[in-house]
N, C-alpha and C positions, 0 to 999 in steps of 0.2 A: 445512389443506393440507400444511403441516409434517411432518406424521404419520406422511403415507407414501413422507418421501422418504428413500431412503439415502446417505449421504454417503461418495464413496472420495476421499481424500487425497493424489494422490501425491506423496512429499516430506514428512517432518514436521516441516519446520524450525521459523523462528520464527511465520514468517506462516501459518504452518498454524495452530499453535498457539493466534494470535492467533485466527482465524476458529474454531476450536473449539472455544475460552475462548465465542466470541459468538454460536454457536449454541445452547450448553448454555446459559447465563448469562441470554442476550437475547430469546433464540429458542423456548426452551422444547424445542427437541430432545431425545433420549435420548442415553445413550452410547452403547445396542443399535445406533443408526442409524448411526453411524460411524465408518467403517474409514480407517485411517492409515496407509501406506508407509515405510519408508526402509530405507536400506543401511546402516546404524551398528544394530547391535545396542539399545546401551544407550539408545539416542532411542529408538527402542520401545519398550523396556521403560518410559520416562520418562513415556512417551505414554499409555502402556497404565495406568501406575500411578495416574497425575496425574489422569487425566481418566474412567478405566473404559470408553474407547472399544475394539474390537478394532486390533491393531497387527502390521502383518504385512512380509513382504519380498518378497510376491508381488503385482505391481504388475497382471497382467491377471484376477489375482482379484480382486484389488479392484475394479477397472472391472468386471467383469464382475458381482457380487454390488450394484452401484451402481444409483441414477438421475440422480445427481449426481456427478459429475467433477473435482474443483479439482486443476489440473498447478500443482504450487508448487515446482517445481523448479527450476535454478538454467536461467540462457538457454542455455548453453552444453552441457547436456546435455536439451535441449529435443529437438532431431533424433533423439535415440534413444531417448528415452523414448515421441515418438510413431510411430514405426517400431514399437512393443514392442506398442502397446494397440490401434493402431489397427484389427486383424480384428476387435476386443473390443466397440468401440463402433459400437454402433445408433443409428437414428435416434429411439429411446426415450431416449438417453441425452442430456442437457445439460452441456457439458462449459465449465470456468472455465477459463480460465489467468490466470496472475498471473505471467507472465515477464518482465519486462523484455523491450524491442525484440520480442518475438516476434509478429507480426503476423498481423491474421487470414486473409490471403494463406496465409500459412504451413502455421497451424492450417489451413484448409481442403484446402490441397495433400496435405498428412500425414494426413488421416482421412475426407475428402472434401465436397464441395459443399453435399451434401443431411444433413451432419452438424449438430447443434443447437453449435452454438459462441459464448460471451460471452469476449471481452476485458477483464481489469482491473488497473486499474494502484491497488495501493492503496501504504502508507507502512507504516514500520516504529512509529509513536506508533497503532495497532490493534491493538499491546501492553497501550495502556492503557485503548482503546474512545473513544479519540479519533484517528482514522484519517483520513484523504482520499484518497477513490479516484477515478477513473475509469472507466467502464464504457463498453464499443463493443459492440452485437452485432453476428453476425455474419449473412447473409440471412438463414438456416434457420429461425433464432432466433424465437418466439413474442411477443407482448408479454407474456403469461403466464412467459415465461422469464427476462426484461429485471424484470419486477416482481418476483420472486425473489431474483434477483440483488442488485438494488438493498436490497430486506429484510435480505440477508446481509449486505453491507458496510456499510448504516446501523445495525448491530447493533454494529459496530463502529468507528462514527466517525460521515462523511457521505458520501452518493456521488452520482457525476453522470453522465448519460450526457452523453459527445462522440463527434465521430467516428471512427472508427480513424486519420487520417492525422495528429492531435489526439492522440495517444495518446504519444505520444516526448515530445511536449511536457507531459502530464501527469507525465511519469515524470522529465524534469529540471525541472519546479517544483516537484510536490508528493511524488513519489518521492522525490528525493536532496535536495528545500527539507529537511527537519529536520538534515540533518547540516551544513547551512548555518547554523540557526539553532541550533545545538548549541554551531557555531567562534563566533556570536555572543553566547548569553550566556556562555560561558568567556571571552569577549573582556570582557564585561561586569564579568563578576567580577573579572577581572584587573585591572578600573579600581578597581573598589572595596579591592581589596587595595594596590595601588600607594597610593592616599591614607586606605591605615589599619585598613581591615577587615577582620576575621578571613575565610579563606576560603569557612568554612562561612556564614557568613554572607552573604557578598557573594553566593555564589553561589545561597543562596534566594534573597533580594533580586532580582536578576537572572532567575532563572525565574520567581517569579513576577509579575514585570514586566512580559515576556514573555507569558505566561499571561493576566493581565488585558490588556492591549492585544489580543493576539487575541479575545479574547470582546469587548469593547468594538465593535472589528471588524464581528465577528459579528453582536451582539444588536444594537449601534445601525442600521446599516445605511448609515450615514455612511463619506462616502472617507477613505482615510487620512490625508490630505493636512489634511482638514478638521480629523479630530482633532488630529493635527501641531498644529494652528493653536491650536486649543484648548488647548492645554498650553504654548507659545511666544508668553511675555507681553515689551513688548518692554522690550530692552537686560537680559532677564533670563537666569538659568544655562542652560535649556533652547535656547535663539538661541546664546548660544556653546556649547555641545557639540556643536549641529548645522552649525556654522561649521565644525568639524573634520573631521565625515563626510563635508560638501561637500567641504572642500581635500581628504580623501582618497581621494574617488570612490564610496562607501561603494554607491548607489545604481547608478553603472554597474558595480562589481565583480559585484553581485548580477544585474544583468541579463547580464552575460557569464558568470557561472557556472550557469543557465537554461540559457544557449546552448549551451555547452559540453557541458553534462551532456547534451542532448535529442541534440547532435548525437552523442556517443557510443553512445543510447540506438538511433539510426536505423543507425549501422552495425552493432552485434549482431544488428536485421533482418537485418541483406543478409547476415552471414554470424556466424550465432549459436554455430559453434563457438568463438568465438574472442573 
């Protein structure tokens, strides 16, 4: 099915990059299938080099030479970019966005109703092919289009469809969750250096701490809570370290930083210039 579809990019930042890495690599794609956008010269050229895709700064070419659409552009110039494309796209065409707050209200308003349109919120760790996305379609949308989809950002981490009104909130847990978990192993590391350890070290120690707790996570199937439990023998180190997170709120900071993030994610909806 792969075979025949072409891929336009517009935007070739990182998350481009990432999903292009996961199409070639994961997907078995060509680089003939596709074509990659941006305003910076030398990103194209990067693009063009890196990966042997075509790299262009003609954004209704691309859509138009397309059957697949990924808007990977920043929210904020979302409004003009679909102004630019939108006489371009057919109902032939299946169109991604990966904007932040841009909702598929939006996208449908700007290219229209009867347009094929998927919403996805993925992360910046589909760098490494360990990604978490979110998927919304939009009505038009096929289950044929929804399962592609889904292929695409499982290629590059794991994906899940929610609803669109579910989507702010995908994007301040699992969007802006790693820069979270980024201040905490440097937090981490910072301990280990404070009682002795070189920093290189503390700071593997710490990722990969990190790293196995999430797969533990993952692969047991077990609540956190429970493994928590499992590791916190009592009157032992683990029971006081987490004495300290408690007096410091460690677990409500995270859930206000959740809030916080989704609820900035809801106002670039309502007005994504800005």
């Amino acid at each position: 099915m792969l075979e025949q579809v072409r891929f336009a990019f517009i935007g070739g930042g990182n998350m481009a990059e990432a999903l292009v890495k996961g199409l070639l690599s994961g997907l078995g794609v060509t680089p003939q299938q596709i074509m990659a956008t941006d305003v910076v010269p030398e990103r194209r050229t990067y693009m063009q080099t890196t990966y042997g895709i075509t790299a262009s700064a003609d954004n209704k070419h691309a859509v138009q030479e397309s059957t697949v659409v990924v808007l990977a552009v920043k929210p904020q110039i979302m409004p003009m970019i679909l102004e630019e494309i939108a006489p371009v796209v057919n109902s032939e065409k299946l169109v991604i966005s990966i904007a932040a707050g841009i909702t598929l209200q939006t996208l449908q308003r700007a290219l229209g109703d009867s347009r094929r349109v998927v919403r996805v919120m993925p992360n910046t760790p589909a760098l490494v092919l360990a990604g978490a996305a979110g998927i919304s379609p939009g009505k038009a949308a096929t289950a044929q289009d929804v399962a592609l989809v889904e292929r695409i950002f499982n290629a590059v981490g794991r994906a899940m469809v929610v609803s669109d009104e579910m989507m702010d909130v995908v994007t301040g847990l699992s969007g802006s969750g790693p820069a979270f978990i980024f201040a905490l192993i440097e937090g981490l590391s910072d301990g280990g250096v404070l009682m002795g350890l070189a920093r290189q070290t503390a700071t593997l120690l710490a990722a990969q701490t990190v790293l196995g707790a999430a797969k533990m996570v993952l692969e047991t199937g077990k609540h956190p809570g429970e493994l928590k439990d499992m590791v916190t023998s009592p009157a032992g180190t683990t029971i006081a370290g987490m004495q300290a997170l408690e007096s410091g709120g460690l677990r409500g900071l995270m859930m206000e930083a959740v809030r916080r993030a989704t609820e900035r994610s809801e106002a670039l909806g309502r007005n994504p210039g800005h």
